[in-house]
ZAVO-89440 format. One record per residue: residue in one letter; x, y, z of N, C-alpha, C in turn. Coordinates in steps of 0.05 Angstrom, whole numbers, plus 32768, in hexadecimal, padded with zeros to 4 digits. Layout:
N
aXYZXYZXYZ
...
END
This chain:
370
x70808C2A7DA0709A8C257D9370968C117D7D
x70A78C167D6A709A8C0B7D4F70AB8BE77D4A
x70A38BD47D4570B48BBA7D4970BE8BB87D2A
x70DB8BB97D3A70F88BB47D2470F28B957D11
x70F28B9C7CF570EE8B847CEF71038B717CF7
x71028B537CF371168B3F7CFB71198B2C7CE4
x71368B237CE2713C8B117CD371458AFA7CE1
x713D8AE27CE0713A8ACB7CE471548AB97CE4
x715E8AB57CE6717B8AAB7CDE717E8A8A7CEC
x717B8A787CE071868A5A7CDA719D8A507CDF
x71A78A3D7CF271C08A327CF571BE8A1B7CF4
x71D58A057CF571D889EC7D0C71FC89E77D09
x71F689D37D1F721089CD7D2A722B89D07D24
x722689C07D05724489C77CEB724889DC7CE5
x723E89F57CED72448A167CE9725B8A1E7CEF
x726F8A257CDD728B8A347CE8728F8A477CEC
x72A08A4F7D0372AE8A657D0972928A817D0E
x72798A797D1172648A8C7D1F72548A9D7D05
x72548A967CF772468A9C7CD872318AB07CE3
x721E8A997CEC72028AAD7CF872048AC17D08
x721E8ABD7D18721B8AD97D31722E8AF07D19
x723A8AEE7D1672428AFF7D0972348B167CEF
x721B8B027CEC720F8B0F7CE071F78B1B7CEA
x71F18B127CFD71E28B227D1471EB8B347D25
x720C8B367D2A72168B4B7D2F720D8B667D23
x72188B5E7D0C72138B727CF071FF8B797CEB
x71E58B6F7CEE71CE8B797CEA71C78B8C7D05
x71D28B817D2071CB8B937D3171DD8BBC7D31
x71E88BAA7D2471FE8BC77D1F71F48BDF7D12
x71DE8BD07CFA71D38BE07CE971BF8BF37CF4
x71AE8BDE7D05719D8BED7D1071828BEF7D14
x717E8BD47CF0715E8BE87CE5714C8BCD7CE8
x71648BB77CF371548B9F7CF7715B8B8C7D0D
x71498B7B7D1771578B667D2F71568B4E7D1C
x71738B397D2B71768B247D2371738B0F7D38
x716A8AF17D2E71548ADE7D3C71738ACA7D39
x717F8AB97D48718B8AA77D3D71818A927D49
x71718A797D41716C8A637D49717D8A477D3C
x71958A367D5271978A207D41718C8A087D3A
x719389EA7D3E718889DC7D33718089CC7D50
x718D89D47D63718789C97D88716089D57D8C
x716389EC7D7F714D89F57D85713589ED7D6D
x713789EB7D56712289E17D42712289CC7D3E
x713889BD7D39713B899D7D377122899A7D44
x712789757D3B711C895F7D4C712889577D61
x711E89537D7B712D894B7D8E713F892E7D87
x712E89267D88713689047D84714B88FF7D6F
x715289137D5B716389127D49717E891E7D51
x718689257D65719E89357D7171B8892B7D74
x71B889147D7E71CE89017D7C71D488EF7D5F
x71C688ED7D5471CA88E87D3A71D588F27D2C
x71C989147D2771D889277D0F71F989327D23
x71FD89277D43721189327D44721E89197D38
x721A89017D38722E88EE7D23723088F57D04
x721C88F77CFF722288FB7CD6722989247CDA
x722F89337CEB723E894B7CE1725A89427CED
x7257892D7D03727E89257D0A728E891B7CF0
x7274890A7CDD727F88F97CD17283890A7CA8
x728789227CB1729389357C9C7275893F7C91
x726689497CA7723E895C7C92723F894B7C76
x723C89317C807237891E7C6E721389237C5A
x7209893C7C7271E489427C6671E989527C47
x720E89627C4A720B89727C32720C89687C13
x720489477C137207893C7BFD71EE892D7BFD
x71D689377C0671BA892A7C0D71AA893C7BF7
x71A889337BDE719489497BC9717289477BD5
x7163895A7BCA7154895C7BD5713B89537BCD
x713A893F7BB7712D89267BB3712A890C7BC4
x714189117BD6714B88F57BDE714989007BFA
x713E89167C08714489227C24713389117C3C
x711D890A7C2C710889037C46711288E77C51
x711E88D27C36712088B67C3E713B88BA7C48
x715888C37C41716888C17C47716B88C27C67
x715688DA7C6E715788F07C8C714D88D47CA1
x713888D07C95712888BB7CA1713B889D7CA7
x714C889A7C94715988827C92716B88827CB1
x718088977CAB719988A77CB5718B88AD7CD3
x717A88BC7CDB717088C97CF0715888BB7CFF
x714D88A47CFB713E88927D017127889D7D0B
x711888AE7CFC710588BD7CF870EE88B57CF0
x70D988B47CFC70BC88AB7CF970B688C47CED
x70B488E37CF970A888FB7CE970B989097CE8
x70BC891D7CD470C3893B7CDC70BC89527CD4
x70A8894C7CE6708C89627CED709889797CFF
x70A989697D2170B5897E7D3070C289937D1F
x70D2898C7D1070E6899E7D0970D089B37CF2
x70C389A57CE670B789BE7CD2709589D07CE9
x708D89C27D01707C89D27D0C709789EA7D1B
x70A589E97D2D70B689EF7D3670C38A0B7D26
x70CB8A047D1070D08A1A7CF870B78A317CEF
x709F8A257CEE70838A2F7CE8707B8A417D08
x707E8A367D1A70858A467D3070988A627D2B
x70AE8A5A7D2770BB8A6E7D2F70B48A8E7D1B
x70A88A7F7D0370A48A8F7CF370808AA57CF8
x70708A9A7D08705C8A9E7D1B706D8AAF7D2B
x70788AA57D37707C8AB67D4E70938AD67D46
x70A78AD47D3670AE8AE87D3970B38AF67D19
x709A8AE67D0C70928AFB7CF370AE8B107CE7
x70C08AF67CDD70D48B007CD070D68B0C7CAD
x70E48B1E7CB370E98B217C9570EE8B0E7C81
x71058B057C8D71108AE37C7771108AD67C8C
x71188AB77C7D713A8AAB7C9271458AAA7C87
x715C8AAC7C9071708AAD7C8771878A897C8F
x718D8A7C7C8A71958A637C8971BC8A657C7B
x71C58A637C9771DA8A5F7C8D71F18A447C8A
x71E48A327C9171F38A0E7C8971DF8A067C6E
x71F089F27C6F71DF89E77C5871BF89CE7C6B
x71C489CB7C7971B089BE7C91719B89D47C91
x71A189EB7CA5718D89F87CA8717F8A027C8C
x71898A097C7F71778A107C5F716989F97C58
x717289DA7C5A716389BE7C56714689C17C69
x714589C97C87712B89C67C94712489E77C8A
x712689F77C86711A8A107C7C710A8A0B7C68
x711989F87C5A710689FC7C3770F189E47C3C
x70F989C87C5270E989B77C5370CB89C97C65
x70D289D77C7F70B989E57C8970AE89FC7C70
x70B58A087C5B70AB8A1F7C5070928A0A7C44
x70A289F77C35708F89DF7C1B707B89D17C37
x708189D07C48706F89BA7C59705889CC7C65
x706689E57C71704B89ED7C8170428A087C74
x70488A0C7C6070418A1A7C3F703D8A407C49
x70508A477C5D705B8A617C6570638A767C4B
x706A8A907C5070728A987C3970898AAA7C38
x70938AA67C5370B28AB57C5C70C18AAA7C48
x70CF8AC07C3670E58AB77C2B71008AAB7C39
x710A8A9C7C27711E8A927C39713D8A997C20
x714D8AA77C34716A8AAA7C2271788A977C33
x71938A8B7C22719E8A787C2471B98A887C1F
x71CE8A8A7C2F71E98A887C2E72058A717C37
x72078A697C2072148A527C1A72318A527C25
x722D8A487C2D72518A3B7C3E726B8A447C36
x72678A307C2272818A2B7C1672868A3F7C01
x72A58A2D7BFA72AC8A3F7BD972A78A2F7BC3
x729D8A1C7BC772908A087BAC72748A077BAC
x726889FC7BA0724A89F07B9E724989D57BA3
x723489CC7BBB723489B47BBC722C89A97BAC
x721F898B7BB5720D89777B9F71F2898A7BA2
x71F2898D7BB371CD89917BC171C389B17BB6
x71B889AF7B9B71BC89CE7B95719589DB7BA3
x719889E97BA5717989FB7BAB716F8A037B9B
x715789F97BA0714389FF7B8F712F8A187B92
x71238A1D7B8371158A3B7B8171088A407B95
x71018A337BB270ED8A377BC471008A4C7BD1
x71238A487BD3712E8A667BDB71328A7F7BC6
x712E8A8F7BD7711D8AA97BC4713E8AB57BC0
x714E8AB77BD171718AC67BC8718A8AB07BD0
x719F8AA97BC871B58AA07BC871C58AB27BC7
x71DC8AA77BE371F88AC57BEC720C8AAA7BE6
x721C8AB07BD2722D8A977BD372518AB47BD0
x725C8A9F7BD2727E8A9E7BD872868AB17BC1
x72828AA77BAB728E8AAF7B87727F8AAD7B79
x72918AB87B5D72828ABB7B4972818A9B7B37
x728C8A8A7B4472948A6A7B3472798A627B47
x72748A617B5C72528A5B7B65723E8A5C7B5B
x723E8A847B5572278A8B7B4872218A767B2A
x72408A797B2072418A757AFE722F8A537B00
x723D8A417B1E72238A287B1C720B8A207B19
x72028A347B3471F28A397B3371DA8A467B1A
x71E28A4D7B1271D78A597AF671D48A447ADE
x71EE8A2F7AE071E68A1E7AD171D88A017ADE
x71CE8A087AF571C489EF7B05719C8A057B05
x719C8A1B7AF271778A237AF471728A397B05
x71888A4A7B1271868A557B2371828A6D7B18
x71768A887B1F71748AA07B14718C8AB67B1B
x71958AC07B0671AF8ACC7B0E71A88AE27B24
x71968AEB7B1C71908B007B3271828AFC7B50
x71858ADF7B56717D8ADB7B6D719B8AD37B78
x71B18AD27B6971C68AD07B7971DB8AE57B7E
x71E38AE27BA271F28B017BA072158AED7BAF
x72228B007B9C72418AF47B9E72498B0A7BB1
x724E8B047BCD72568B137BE8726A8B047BF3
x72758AEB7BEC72878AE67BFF727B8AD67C14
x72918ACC7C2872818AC27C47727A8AD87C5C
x72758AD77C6C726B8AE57C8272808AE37C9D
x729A8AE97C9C72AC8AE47CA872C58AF97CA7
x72CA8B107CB272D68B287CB872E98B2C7CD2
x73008B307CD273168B337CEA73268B517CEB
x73248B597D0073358B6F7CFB73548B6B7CF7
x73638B7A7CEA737B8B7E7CE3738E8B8B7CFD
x739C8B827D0473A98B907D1873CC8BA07D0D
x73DA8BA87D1973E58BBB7D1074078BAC7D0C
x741A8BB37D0574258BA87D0774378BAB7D23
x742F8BC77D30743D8BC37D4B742C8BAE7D65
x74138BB07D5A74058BA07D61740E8B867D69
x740D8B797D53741C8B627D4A74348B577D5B
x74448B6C7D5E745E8B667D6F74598B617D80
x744E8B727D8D74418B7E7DAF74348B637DBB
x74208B517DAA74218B3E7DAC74268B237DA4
x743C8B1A7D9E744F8B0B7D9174648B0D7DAC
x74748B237DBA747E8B2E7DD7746C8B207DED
x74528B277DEA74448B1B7E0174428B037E05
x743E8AEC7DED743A8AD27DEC74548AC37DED
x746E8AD37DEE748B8AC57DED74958AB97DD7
x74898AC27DC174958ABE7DA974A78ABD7DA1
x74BC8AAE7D9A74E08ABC7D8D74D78AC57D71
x74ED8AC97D6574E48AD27D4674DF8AC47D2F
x74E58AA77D3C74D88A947D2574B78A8E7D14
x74B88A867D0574A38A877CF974928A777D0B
x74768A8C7D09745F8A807D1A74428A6C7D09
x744C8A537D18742D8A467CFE74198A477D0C
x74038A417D0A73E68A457D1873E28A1D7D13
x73DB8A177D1E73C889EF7D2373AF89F57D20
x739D89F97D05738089F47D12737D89D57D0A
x738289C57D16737489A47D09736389A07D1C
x7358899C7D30734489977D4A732689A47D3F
x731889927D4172F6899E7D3972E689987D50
x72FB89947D6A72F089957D7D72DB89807D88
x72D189717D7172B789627D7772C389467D7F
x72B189327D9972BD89277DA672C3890D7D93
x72B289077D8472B888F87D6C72D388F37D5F
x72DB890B7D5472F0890F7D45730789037D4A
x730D88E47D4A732588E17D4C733F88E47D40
x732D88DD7D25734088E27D0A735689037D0A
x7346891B7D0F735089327D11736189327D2C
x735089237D44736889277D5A738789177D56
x737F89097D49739D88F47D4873AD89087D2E
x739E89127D1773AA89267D0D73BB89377D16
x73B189457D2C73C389587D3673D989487D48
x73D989367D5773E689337D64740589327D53
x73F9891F7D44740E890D7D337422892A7D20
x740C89447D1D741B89627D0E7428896C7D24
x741D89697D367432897A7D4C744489727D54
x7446894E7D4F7463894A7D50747089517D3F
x746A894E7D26747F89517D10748289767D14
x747289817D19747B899F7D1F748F89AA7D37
x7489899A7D4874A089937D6374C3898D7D58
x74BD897B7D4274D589747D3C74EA89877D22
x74D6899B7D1E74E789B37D1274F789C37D27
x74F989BE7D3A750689CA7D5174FD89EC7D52
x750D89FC7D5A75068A157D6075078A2E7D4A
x75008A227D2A74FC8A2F7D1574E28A3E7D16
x74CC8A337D2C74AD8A3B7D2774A98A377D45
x749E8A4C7D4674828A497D6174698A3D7D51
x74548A377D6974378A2F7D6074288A397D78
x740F8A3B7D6673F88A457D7373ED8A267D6A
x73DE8A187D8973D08A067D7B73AF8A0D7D85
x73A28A087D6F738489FB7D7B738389E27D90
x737389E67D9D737089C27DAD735989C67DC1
x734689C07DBF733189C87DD1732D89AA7DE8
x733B89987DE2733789797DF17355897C7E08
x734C89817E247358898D7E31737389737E39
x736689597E39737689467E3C739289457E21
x738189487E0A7398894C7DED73AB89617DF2
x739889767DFE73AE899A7E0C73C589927E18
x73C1897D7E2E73D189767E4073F089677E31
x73E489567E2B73FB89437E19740C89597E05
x73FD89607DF2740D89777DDF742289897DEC
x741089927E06742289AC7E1C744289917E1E
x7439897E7E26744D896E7E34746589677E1F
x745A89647E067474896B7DF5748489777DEC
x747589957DEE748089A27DE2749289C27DF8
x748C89AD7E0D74A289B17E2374BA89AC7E1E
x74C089927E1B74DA89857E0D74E889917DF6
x74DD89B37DE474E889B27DCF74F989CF7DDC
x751289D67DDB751C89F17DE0751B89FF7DD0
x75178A1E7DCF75128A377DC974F68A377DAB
x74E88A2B7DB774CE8A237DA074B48A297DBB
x74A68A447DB174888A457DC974768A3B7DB8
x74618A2C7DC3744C8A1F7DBB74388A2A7DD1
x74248A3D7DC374068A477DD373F38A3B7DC6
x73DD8A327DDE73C78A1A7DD673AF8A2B7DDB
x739D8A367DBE73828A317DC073768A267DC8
x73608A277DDA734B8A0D7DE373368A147DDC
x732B8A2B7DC773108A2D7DBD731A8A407D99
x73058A367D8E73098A397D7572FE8A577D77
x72EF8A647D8972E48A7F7D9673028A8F7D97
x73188A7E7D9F73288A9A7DA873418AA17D92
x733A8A8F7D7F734E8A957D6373588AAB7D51
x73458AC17D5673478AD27D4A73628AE87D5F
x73628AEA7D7873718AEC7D8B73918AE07D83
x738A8ACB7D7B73AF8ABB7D6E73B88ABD7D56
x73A78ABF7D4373A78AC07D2773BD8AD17D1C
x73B08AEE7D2473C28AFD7D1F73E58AFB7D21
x73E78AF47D3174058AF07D3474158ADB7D22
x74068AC67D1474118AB17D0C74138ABB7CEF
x742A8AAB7CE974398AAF7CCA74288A9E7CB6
x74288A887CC6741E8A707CAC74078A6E7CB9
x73EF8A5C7CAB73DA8A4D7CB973D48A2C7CA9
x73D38A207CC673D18A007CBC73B389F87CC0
x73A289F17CB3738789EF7CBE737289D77CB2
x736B89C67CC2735189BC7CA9734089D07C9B
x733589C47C8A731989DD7C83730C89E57C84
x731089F77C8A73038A117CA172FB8A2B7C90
x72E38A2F7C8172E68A477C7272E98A637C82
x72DB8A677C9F72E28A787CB173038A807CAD
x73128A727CBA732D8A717CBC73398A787CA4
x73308A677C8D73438A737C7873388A8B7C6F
x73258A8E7C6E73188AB87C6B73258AC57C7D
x73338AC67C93733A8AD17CA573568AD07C9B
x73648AC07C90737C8AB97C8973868ACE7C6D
x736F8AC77C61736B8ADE7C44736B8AF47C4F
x73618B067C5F73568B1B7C6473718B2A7C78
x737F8B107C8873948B1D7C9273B68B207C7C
x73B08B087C6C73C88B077C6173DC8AF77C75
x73CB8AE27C7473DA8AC57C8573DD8AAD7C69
x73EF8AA47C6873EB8A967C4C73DF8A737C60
x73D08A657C4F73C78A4B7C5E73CE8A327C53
x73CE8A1C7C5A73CE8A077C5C73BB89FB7C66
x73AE89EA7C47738C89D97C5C738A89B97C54
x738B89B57C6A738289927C6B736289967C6D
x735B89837C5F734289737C5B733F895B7C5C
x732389517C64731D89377C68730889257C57
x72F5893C7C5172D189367C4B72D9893A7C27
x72C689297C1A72C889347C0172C489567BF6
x72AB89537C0772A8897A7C0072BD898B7C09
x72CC89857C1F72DE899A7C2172F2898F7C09
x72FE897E7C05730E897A7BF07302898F7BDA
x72F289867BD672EA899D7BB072E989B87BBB
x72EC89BE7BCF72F089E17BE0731289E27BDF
x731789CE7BE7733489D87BEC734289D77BD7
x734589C47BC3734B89C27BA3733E89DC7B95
x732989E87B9773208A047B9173318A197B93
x73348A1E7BB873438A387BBB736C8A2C7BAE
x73728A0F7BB5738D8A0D7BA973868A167B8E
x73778A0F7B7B737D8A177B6473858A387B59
x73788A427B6673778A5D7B67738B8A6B7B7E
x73958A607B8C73AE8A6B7B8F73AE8A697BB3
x739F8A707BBC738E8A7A7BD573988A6B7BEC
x739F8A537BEC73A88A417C0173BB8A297BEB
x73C78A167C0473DE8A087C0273CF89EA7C0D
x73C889D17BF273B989C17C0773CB89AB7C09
x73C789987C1973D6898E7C2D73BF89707C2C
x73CE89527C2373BE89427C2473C489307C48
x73E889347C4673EA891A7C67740089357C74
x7404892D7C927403893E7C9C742789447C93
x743289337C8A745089397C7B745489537C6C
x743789507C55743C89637C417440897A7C52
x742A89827C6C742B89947C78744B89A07C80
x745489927C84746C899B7C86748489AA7C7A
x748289927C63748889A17C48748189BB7C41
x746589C27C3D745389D97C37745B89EB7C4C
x746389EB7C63746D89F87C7C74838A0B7C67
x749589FA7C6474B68A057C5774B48A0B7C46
x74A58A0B7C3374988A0F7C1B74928A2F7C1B
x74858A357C2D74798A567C3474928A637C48
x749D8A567C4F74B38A647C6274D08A6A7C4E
x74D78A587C3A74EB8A5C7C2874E58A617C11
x74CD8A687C0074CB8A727BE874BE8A8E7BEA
x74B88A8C7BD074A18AAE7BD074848AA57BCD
x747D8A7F7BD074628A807BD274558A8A7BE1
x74558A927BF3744B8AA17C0C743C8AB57C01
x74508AD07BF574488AE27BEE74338AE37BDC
x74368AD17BC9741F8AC87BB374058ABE7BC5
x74068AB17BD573EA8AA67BDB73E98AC47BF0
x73EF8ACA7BFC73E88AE97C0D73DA8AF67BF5
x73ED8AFC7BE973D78B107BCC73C38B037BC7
x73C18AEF7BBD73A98AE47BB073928AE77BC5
x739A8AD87BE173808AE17BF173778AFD7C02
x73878B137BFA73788B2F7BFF73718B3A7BEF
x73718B2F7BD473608B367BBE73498B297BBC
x73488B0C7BC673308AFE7BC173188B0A7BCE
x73228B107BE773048B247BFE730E8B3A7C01
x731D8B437BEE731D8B667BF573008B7C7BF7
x72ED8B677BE172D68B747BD672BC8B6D7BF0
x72C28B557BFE72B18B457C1072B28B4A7C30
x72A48B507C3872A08B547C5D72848B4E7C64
x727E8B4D7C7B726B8B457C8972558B587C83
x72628B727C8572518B8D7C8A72468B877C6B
x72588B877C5672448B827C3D72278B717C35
x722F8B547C4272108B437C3F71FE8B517C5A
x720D8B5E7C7571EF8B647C7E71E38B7F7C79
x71EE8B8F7C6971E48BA27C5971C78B9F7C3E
x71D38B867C3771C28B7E7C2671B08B6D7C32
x71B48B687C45719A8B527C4D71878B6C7C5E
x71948B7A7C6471788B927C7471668BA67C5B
x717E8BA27C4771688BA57C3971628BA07C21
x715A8B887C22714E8B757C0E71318B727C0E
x71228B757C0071078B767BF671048B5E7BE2
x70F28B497BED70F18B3B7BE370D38B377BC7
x70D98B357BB670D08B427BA670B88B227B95
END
């Protein structure tokens, strides 16, 4: 029996909403190849583990680390004598299961990909699919052989940051939901005890035990969303079972207003659908999902890079941003009493009408690296 080639696929921790599996879904779907997903638990440095979970709590502070400055910064930050583990470890994996590419989908995992390719002088190409909908500081250099970025305002950077146009492919993210119906919809909206008021979605929780800033965020939105009385239901995120508790406990107190609580960012796609509005930090998962359903959004940000993402898609129509959790409110009534709604709905099922999952793993099975 003849061995399926394999593509290699790169993670770590800061990965949203399942990037890599989803695209290893997709490749298994196809058929003509297997997909490897290793994250950064498994290549990392050990000794470095508790560290990078502080600087990704503290907003993927690595995505502004250029790559002149990578060895001393890492070393500084991560109190690192070598990092040998992480590039033998990578040189391994590429030994062992003799991949087509890798494929690297954070901006981290593409950082130890290109540091093992230059260190232990391998010749697996490596493609890089970029996050976001901007361009960071940290642009790539020619050691990656293809770039999958968001748009055509990436590519156009890229191009003026030395890049070869034809090593870049404009696909969109890697992030696809099915559409449910509109009886659908009802059927469950009925089940969850919904009245007919407008339904908002809470994503502020990133879950990480760190995060105080975001947990006091929500608390402090769900009151002020409590205190619209029974105009809106909510779906909230909340994965911190003690925060679950307290939230549940207020929003007892409010009459004819249901409040259903997510406890994993896994089961969102299950609630989504039903909700009118969506309130969320920046989440490019979520808001592709938001585009694609024709949920209009609202996004808080915290990090500088999400800021120049979220000023991006506001400019262009796409979302509603939101600096304290007041405006949120505002922006709430804003989409419930005007026709902005309808405008940002349009704008984002035109933006990924052209973009799905099935498209970049179509092209990654078969890509010939040239």
């Amino acid at each position: 029996m003849n061995r399926k080639p394999i593509i290699l696929i790169l993670t770590s921790r800061d990965e949203l909403g399942g990037a890599s599996k989803n695209i290893a879904d997709g490749i298994k779907k196809i058929g003509t190849h297997n997909a490897v997903i290793f994250s950064d638990d498994k290549y990392g440095s050990a000794k470095r583990a508790s560290t990078l979970d502080r600087i990704l709590d503290s907003g993927a502070e690595y995505r502004y680390i250029r790559e002149s400055k990578d060895k001393g910064i890492l070393r500084d930050k991560l109190k690192l004598k070598s990092l040998s583990k992480r590039v033998n470890r990578i040189n391994n994996l590429i030994k062992r299961f003799r991949p087509e590419f890798i494929l690297c989908v954070t901006a981290y995992a593409h950082h130890c990909a290109v540091e093992a390719k230059k260190r232990a002088k391998f010749e697996t190409k490596i493609i890089y699919a970029l996050p976001g909908f901007t361009l960071g500081k940290r642009v790539p250099d020619d050691t990656t052989s293809v770039l999958i970025v968001e748009n055509a305002d990436v590519k156009a950077d890229l191009v003026r940051e030395g890049v070869r146009s034809k090593d870049i492919m404009t696909m969109g993210l890697p992030y696809d939901i099915e559409k449910k119906s509109a009886e659908e919809i009802l059927a469950l909206k009925q089940e969850l005890g919904f009245f007919k008021s407008t339904t908002v979605l809470l994503n502020i929780d990133s879950g990480l035990k760190n995060d105080k800033q975001n947990k006091n965020r929500l608390q402090e939105l769900f009151e002020l969303m409590l205190d619209q009385g029974n105009i809106i239901n909510l779906v909230v995120v909340c994965k911190e079972q003690r925060l679950r508790q307290a939230l549940n406990a207020m929003s007892v107190k409010v009459e004819n207003m249901k409040v259903v609580f997510v406890p994993s960012e896994d089961k969102i796609d299950e609630y989504i659908s039903v909700c009118d509005i969506a309130v969320t930090r920046y989440d490019q998962s979520v808001l592709y999902k938001c585009f694609k359903l024709g949920i209009p959004s609202i996004v808080l940000a915290n990090a500088e890079r999400d800021n120049k993402d979220v000023d991006y898609l506001a400019s262009r129509g796409l979302c509603l941003p939101a600096k304290e959790n007041i405006d949120v409110v505002g922006q709430v009534y804003r989409l419930m009493q005007t026709d902005t709604a309808d405008a940002v709905v349009e704008n984002g099922k035109k933006w990924v009408e052209m973009n799905s999952v099935d498209n970049i793993c179509n092209f990654l099975v078969s890509y010939i690296g040239i």
